[in-house]
C-alpha positions as CSV (number, residue, x, y, z in Angstrom):
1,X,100.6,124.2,109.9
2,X,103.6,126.3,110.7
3,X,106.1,127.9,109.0
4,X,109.9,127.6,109.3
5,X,113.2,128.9,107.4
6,X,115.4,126.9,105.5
7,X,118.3,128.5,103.6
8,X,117.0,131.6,103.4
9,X,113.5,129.7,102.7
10,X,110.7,130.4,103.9
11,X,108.7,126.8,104.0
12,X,105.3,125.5,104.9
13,X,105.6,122.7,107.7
14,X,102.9,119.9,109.0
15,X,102.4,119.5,112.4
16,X,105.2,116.7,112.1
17,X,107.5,118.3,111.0
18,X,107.2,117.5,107.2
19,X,107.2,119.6,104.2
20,X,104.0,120.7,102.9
21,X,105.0,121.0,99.4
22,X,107.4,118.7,98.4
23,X,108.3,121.3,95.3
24,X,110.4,123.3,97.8
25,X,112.9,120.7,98.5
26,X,116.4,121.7,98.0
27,X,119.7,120.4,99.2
28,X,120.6,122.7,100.9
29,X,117.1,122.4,102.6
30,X,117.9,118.7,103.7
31,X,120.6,119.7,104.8
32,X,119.2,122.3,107.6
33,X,116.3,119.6,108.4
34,X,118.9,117.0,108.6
35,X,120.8,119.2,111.5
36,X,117.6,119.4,112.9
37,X,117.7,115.3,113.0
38,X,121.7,115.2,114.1
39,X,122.8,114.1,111.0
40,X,125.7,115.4,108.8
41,X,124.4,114.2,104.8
42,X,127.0,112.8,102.8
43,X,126.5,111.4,98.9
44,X,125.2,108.2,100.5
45,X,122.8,110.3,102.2
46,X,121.5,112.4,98.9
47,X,121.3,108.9,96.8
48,X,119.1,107.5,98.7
49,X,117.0,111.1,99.3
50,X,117.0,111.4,95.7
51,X,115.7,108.0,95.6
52,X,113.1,108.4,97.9
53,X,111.8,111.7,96.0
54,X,111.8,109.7,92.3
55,X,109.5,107.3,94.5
56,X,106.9,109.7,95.5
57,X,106.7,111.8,92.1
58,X,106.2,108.4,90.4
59,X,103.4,108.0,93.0
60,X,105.0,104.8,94.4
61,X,104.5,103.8,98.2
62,X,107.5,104.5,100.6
63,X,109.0,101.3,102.9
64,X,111.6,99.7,104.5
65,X,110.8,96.3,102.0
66,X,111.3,99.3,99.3
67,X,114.7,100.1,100.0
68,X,115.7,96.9,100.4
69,X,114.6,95.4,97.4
70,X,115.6,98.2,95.3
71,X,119.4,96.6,95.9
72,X,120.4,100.2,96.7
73,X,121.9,99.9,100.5
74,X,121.5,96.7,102.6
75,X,119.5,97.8,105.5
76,X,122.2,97.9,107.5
77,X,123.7,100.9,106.0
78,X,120.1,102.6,106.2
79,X,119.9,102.1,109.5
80,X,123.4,103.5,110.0
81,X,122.8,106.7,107.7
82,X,119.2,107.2,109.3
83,X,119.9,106.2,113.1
84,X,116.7,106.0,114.9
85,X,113.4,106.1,113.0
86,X,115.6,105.7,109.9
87,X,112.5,105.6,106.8
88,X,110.6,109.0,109.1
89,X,113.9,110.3,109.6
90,X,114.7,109.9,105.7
91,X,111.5,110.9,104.6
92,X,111.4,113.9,106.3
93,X,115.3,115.1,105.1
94,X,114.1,114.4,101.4
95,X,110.8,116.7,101.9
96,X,108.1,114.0,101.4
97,X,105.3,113.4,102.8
98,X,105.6,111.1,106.4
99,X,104.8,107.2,104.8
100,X,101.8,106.1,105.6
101,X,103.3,102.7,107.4
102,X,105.0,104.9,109.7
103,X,103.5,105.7,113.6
């Protein structure tokens, strides 16, 4: 575990990369993480974090079949808005936990 500063935030990380406690989350903390990744967030970007953090306090599982059936972006757009490992990439900016489907 290691430790890193966000906004003036000093958070707990995995060895991934991930936030340890997903309580810690701010915007302005994606936002830092989401430099970190090479990506400038947009509202897009926070709807579907927010989206992605309902899912995991609710307890629900995290996928690509997720996203896409929640009719909330075409996975197209994902894709586009996450560029590269787009649901590890996402998951990371919105502070939760890696998904277990994920390598």
């Amino acid at each position: 575990m290691s430790e890193k500063v966000y906004g003036g935030i000093i958070v707990e990380m995995t060895p991934e990369g991930y936030l340890e406690d997903f309580s810690v989350w701010t915007e302005v903390i994606a936002e830092e993480i989401a430099k970190e990744e090479g990506i400038v967030l947009t509202s897009d970007h926070f709807y579907i974090l927010k989206f992605l953090r309902k899912c995991q306090s609710d307890g629900e599982k995290i996928s690509i079949r997720r996203i896409h059936k929640s009719g909330l972006v075409n996975l197209k757009t994902f894709y586009t808005l996450f560029p590269g490992a787009a649901l590890r990439k996402a998951a990371r900016i919105a502070g939760i936990p890696k998904p277990e489907n994920c390598v």
